[in-house]
C-alpha positions as CSV (number, residue, x, y, z in Angstrom):
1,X,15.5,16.0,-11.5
2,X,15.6,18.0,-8.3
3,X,15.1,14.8,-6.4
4,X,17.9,13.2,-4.0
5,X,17.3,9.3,-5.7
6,X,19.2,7.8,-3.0
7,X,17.1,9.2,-0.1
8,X,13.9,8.2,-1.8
9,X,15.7,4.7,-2.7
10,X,16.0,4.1,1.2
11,X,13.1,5.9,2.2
12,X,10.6,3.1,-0.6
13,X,13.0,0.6,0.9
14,X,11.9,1.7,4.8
15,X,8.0,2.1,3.6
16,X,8.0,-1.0,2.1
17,X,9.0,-2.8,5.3
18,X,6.5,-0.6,7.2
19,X,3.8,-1.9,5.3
20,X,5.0,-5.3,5.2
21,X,5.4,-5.4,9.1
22,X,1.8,-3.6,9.2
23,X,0.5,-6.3,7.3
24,X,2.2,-9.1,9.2
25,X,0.3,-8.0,12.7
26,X,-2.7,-7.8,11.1
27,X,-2.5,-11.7,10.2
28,X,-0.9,-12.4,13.4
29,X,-4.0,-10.6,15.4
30,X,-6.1,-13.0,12.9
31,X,-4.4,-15.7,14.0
32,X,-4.3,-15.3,17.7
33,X,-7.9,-14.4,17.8
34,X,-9.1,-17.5,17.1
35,X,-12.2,-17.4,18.5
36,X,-14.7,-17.5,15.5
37,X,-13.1,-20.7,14.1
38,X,-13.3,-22.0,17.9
39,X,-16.2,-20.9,20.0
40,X,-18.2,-20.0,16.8
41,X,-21.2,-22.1,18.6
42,X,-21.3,-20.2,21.8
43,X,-21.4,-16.7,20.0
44,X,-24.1,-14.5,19.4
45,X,-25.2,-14.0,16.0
46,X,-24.3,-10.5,15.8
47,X,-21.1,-11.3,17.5
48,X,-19.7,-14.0,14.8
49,X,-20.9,-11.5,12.0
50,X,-19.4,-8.8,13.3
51,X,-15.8,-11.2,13.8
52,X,-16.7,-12.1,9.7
53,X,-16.9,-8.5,9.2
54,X,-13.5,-7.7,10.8
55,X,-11.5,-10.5,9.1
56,X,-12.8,-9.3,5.7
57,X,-11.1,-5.5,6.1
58,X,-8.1,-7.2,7.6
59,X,-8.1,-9.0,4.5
60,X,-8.5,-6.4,2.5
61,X,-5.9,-4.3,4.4
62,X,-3.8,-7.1,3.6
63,X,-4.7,-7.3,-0.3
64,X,-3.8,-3.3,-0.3
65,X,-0.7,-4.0,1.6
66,X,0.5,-6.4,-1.2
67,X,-0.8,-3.5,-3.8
68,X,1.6,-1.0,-2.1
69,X,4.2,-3.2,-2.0
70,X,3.9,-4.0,-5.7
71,X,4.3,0.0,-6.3
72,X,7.1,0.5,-4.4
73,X,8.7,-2.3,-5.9
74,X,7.8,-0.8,-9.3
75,X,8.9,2.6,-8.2
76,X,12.4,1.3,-7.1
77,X,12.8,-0.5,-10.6
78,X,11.8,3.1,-11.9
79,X,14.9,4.3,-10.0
80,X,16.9,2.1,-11.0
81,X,16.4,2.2,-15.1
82,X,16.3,6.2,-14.8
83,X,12.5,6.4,-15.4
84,X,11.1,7.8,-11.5
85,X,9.6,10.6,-11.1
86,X,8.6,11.0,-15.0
87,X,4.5,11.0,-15.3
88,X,3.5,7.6,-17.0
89,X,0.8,8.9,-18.9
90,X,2.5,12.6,-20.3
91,X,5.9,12.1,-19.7
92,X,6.6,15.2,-18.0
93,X,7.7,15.0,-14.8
94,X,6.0,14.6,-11.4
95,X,6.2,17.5,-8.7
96,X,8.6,16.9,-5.7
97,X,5.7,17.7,-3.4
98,X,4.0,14.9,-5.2
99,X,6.6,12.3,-4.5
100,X,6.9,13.5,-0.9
101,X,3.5,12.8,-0.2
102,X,3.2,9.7,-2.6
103,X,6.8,8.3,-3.3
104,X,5.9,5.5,-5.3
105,X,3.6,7.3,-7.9
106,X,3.4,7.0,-11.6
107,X,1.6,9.9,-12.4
108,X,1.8,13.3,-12.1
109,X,-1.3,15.4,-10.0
110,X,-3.1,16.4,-13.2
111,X,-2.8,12.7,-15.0
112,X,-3.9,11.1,-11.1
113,X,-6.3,13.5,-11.5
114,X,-8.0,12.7,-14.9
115,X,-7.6,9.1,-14.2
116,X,-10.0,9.5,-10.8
117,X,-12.3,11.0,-13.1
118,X,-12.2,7.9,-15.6
């Protein structure tokens, strides 16, 4: 495999901590916000449900967060047993662009592809 496994090893391992840390101020701008648990009664209508609306995509950043950290996990595991970079689905193995753009992926661009279809 053409690709440097020990510079991908540390840059999952910088990328995982990016997203963790992303994920961390997003709770900790939920939790210093306060205001819809606090002054719910003195806010408009439109104002509480737009606050509702917020803290449900900060929770779903923070669900996709915990996704991507699962992958890069998976993808350092992959590393280690000899496995990354090899297409899950055909076995052959994954472009080097591919893994630039998408370190921790499993598939290669045609198998991502046919699995978007799906």
């Amino acid at each position: 495999m053409s690709v440097d496994l020990e510079r991908r090893r540390v840059e999952l391992l910088d990328l995982r901590e990016r997203v963790l840390g992303a994920a961390q101020d997003v709770v900790a701008g939920d939790t210093e916000d306060g205001e819809l648990s606090s002054a719910a009664g003195d806010q408009h209508i439109a104002d509480h449900a737009s606050e509702l609306v917020e803290r449900e995509v900060d929770e779903s950043l923070g669900e996709n967060a915990e996704q991507i950290v699962r992958e890069i996990d998976r993808a350092l595991g992959r590393i280690d047993d000899g496995t990354y970079g090899t297409c899950e689905r055909c076995g052959k193995e994954i472009a080097a662009e591919r893994l630039d753009a998408v370190p921790y992926a499993t598939l290669c661009l045609a198998d991502k592809q046919i699995e978007e279809r799906e």
